[in-house]
C-alpha positions as CSV (number, residue, x, y, z in Angstrom):
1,X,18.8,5.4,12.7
2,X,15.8,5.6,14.6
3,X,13.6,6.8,11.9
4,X,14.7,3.7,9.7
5,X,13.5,1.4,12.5
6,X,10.0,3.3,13.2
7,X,9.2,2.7,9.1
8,X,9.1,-1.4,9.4
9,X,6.8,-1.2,12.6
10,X,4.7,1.0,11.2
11,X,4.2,-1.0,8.0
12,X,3.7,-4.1,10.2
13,X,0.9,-2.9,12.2
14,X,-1.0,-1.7,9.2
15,X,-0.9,-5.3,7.2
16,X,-4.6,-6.2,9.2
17,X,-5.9,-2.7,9.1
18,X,-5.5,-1.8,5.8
19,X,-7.8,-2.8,2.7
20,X,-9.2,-0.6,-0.2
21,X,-12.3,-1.0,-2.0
22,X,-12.4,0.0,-5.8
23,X,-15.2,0.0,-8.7
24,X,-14.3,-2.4,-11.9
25,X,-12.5,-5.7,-12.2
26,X,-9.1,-3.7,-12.6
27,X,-7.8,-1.2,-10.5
28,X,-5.5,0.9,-12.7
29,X,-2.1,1.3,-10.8
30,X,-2.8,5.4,-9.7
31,X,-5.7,4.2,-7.4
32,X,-3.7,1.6,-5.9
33,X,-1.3,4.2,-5.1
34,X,-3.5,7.0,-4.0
35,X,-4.7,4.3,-1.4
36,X,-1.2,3.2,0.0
37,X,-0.3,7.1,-0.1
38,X,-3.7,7.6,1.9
39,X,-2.9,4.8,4.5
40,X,0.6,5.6,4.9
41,X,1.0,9.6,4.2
42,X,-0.4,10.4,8.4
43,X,2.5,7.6,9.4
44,X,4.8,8.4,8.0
45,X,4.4,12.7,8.8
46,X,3.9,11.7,12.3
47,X,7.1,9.8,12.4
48,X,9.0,13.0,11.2
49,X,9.3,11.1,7.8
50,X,7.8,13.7,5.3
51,X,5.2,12.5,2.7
52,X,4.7,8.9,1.8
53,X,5.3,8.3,-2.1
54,X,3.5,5.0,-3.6
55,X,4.9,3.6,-6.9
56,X,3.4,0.4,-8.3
57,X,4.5,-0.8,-11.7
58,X,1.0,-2.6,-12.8
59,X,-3.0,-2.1,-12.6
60,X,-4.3,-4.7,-9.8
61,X,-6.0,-7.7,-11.8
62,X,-9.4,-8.5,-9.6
63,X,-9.1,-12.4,-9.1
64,X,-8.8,-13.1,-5.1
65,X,-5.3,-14.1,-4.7
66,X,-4.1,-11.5,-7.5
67,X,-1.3,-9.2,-6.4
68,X,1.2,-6.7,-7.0
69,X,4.4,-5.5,-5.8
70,X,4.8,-1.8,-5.2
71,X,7.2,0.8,-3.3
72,X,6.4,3.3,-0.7
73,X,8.9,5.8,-0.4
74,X,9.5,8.6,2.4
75,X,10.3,12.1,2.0
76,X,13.9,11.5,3.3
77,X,14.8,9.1,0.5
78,X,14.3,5.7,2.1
79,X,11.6,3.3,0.4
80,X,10.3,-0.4,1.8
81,X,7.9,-2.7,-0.3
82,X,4.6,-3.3,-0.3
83,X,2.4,-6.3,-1.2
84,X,-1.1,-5.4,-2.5
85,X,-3.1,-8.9,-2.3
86,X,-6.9,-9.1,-3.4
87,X,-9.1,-10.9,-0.4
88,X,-12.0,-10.2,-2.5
89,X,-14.0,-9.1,-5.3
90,X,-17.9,-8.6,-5.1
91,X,-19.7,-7.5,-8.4
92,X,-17.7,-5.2,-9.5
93,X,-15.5,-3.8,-6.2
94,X,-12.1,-5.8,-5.5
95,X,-11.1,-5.7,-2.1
96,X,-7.6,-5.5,-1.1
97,X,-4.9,-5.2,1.3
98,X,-1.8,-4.2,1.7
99,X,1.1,-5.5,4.2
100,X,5.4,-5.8,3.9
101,X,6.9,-7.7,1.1
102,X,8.3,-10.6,2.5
């Protein structure tokens, strides 16, 4: 049961810290992921949880307020949701991050 509880504080302290960076005004859905993966993956082996697994259904449209639901899912089968929310886009990098789904 404990492992269940670690997941949600984990994900709760990374909503500030974590934002991603990409070139274009689209960021096809496999980037997305490989940056949740990259954020969550050292979590989630430290809490004894196996690899982190990010699934997200759409590309990321670059327009500040755009966003995107996707899944994060551990190694021992359980899977919480993320938000993916653009903050910015500069030229031609879109700036996001990613927190909880509420």
């Amino acid at each position: 049961m404990r492992k269940f509880m670690i997941v949600p504080v984990l994900l709760g302290g990374l909503a500030l810290a974590a934002a991603g960076c990409e070139v274009g005004k689209t960021v096809d859905s496999g980037t997305v992921e490989k940056q949740i993966d990259a954020r969550f993956g050292p979590m989630y082996q430290a809490a004894g949880l196996g690899p982190a697994k990010a699934s997200c259904p759409d590309d990321l449209k670059g327009k500040v307020g755009a966003t995107l639901d996707c899944t994060v899912r551990d190694g021992k089968g359980g899977s919480r949701k993320l938000t993916v929310t653009v903050t910015s886009v500069k030229g031609s990098e879109v700036h996001f991050t990613m927190k909880p789904a509420s």
